[in-house]
C-alpha positions, 0 to 999 in steps of 0.5 A: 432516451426513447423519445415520447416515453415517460421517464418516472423517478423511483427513490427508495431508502432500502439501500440505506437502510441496509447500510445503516443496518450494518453492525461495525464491528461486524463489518470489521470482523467480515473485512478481516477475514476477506483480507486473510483470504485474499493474502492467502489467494495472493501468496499461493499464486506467488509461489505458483500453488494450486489448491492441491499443493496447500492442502498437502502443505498444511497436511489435510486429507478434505479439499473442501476446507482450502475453497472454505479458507479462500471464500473469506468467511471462514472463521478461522482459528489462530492455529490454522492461520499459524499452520498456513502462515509457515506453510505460505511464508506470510504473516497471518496474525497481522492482516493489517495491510503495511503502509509504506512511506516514501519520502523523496526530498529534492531542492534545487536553486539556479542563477545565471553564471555571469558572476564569479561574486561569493555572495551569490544564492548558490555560495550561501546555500553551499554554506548552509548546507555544509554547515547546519546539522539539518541539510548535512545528509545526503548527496550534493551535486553541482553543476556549472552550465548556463546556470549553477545548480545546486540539489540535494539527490 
């Protein structure tokens, strides 16, 4: 900061008002077609092609309608996305983005092996989970070091 400059505060509600001004399903219509673009840029430069290679792909003569499909505001037709999907191997009519689930599920008890007693945590849990339906699947390991482990990989 400059010292002696006189520092004013400007407010405006023009971006607000721009972004209130937003119609959603426009906004839903302007987001699909970026994402159709950007999964064909995606899968080009996957299989390494250029511009050229998906115009001789989808057999059209006009470069100019490949920059067109790629600046994401093509409107495209069900044919066209069809034609490309084949062409690029995806899926074109379903732009939602995949949402993967992966669940890792661990469990571990310990105690210290200074007691050979069946009634110990790791005996009962042993029990358990060879007995009860919900902890049958899966891979067990034990082992016997300082402290007795139990978990579910």
């Amino acid at each position: 900061m400059i010292k002696g400059a006189n520092m004013k505060s400007f407010s405006s509600n023009i971006i607000n008002d721009i972004f209130d001004s937003i119609d959603p399903v426009e906004q839903a219509k302007v987001d699909a077609k970026m994402l159709i673009a950007a999964k064909i840029a995606d899968a080009m430069k996957e299989k390494g092609w250029r511009k050229t290679d998906l115009l001789k792909a989808v057999n059209k003569e006009n470069p100019s309608i490949i920059t067109k499909w790629l600046s994401g505001t093509h409107n495209f037709t069900i044919d066209t996305l069809i034609e490309l999907g084949l062409a690029l191997d995806i899926d074109l009519l379903n732009y939602s983005e995949p949402k993967e689930q992966i669940v890792i599920y661990f469990a571990s008890v310990s105690q210290k092996a200074s007691t050979t007693c069946y009634d110990d945590p790791f005996t009962k849990l042993s029990k358990k989970v060879t007995e009860e339906p919900a902890y049958s699947a899966g891979l067990y390991h034990a082992s016997f070091n300082s402290h007795k482990q139990y978990a579910q990989a």
